[in-house]
N, C-alpha and C positions, 0 to 999 in steps of 0.2 A: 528921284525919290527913293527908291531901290537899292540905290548906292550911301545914300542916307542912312537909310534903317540899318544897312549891313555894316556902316562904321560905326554906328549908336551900338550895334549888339556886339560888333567887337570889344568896342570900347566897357560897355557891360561887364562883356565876359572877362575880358584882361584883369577887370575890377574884380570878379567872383576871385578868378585865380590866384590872383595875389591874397585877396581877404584869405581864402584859404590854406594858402603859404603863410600866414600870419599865424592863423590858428593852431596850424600844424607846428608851426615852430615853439609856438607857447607853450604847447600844449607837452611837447619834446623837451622845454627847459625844466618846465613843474615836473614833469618825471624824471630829469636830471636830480631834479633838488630834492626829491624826495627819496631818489634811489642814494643819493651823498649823504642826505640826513640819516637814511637807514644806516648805511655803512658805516656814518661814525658813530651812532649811537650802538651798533655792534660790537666795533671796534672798543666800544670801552665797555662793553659788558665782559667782552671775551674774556681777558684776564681773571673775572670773578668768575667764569665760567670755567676756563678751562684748570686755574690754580685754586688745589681744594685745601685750607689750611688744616691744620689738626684742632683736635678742640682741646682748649687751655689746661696745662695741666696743674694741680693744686702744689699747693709747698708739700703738705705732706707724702704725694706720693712720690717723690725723692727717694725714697727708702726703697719703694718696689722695683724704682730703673734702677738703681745703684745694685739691687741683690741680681734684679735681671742682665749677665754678659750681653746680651743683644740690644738691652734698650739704654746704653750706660752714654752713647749719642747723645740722646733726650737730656738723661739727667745733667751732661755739661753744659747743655745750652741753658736749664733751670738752674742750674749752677752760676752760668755766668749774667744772669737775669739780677743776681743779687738777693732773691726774694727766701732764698732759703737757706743763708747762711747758718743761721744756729736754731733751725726749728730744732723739735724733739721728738722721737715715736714715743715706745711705751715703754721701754726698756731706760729712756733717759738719754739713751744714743743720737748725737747731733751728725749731720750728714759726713764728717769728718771723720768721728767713730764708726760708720758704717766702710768710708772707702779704704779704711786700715782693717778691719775685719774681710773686705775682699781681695785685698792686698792690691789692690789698685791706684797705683803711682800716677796715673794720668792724673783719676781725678782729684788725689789728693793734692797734685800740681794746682788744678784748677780752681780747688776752695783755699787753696795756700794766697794765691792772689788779690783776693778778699781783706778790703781793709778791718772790715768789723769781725776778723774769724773768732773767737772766744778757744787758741789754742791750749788752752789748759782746763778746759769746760771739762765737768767727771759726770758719769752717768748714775744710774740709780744703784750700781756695784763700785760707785767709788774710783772708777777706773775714768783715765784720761786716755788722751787718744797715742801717745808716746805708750804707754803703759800697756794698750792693749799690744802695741807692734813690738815691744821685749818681749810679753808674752807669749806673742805669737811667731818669734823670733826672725823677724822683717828687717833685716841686719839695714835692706837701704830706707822704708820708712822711719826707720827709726833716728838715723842719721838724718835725713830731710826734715824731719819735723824738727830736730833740737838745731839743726841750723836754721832752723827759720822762725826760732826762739822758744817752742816748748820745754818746758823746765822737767828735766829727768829727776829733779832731787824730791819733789812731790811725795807726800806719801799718801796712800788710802787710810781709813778712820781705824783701822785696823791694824795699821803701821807699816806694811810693805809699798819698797819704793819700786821705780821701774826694774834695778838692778837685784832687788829679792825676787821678785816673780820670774825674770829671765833666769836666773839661777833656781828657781824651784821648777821652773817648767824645764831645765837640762840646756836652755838655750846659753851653752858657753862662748860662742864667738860676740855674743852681744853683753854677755858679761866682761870678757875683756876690751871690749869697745868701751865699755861705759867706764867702764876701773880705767883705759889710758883718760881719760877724760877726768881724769879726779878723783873721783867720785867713789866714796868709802864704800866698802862691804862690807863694813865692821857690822853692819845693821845684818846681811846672811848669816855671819857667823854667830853673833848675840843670841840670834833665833835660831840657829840648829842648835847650839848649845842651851839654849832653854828649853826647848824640844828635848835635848836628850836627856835632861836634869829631871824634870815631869817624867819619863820614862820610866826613870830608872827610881826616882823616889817612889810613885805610885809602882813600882814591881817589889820595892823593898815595904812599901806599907802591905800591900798584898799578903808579901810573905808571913809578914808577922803578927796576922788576924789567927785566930783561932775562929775553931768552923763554930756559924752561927747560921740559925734555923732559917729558911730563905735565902743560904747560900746557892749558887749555881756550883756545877759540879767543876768546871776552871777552875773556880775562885779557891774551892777547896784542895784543887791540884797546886794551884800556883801559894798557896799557906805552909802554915808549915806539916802539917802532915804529908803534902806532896803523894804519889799515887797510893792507893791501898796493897796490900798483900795480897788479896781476892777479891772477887769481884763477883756477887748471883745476884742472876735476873728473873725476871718473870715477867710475862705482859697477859692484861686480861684487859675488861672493858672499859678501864680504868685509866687505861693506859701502860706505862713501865714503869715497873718496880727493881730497884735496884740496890741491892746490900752492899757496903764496902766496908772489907773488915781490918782493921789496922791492930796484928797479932799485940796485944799486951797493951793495950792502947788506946781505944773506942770503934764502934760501930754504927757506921752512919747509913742511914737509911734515906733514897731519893725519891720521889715520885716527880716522873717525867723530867727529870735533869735538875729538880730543885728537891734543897735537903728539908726533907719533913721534919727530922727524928733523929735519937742519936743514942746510945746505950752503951755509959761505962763500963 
């Protein structure tokens, strides 16, 4: 009987231990599963956690990385986004005319590659982007852009082409850059010679005004009376008063540099 009961409680207990090895192991795999479910559902936050993007930058502020050397990174990569090909600040300047105003070849490399670039786009002075770099005498932008088809023959509403501005601004290696290239200067020279025609007519009309009331004291220099014989001053709270006596001749009277008066 005794031996009975002692194999029944074994038997029992063999039963507990195992149930208990069951529970323990199950109990061991849910926390498997759930410590792998964590892991991967970490595993794929990480990346949003640990990589922090920038926040997007607008078309227009192009202009501020391009003026900025340190942020000029950024602006290639909106550069090469496509989205800012031919915006415009306020000036009329497209990001093209910005990278020739810093003289930066990179980036002009990089908006060159740009199938929609608008390379002969003028800003609100009329000025193209070739135009600005004669002017500002960028001997190798200026060659990059008409190889890669900007038209140097262009003129502004006012008539100067890239090759008058390079020549007014003293930039002569890009003057003869453009002259082996073809390209007439007859248009420089039309306009200093009109220039000095206006000069010299307005100095001969000048000359040959007689002094009239509301003249400036130039005007009367540059006439034909030319300087006086003497000269008395006086100042009071009026201002200055000035006699200019021309012997045999007339006397012109100024207040503050303009002719009041005159006495044959």
């Amino acid at each position: 009987m005794l031996m009975r009961r002692a194999i029944s409680v074994n038997v029992y207990g063999m039963r507990a231990v195992a149930a208990t090895i069951l529970v323990i192991s199950a109990l061991s795999a849910c926390s498997r599963s759930d410590t792998d479910a964590d892991q991967k559902r970490l595993t794929g936050l990480r990346p949003e956690i640990l990589k922090v993007e920038p926040p997007p930058v607008k078309s227009s502020q192009i202009f501020a990385l391009i003026g900025d050397a340190n942020s000029r990174g950024r602006a290639i990569e909106l550069i090469q986004s496509g989205s800012v090909t031919n915006v415009r600040d306020w000036s009329g300047d497209t990001p093209l005319h910005a990278a020739v105003r810093v003289g930066d070849i990179g980036l002009a490399d990089e908006l060159l590659k740009l199938k929609d670039l608008e390379l002969d786009a003028t800003n609100k002075a009329d000025r193209t982007a070739v135009m600005l770099a004669a002017e500002n005498g960028n001997i190798a932008l200026v060659k990059k852009l008409i190889s890669a088809g900007a038209n140097p023959r262009l003129a502004t509403s006012e008539g100067p082409t890239a090759i008058a501005l390079a020549s007014e601004a003293g930039k002569t290696e890009i003057v003869r850059y453009l002259k082996s290239l073809g390209i007439d200067d007859s248009e420089v020279k039309q306009k200093s010679e009109r220039k000095r025609q206006m000069e010299v007519g307005d100095l001969a009309y000048r000359r040959s005004r007689s002094p009239e009331l509301g003249m400036s004291k130039n005007d009367v220099v540059d006439g034909p009376l030319g300087y006086p014989d003497s000269i008395n001053s006086s100042k009071g709270r009026w201002g200055v008063h000035e006699q200019w006596v021309y012997r045999g001749k007339v006397t012109l009277y100024f207040e503050n540099e303009i002719l009041k008066s005159m006495q044959y």
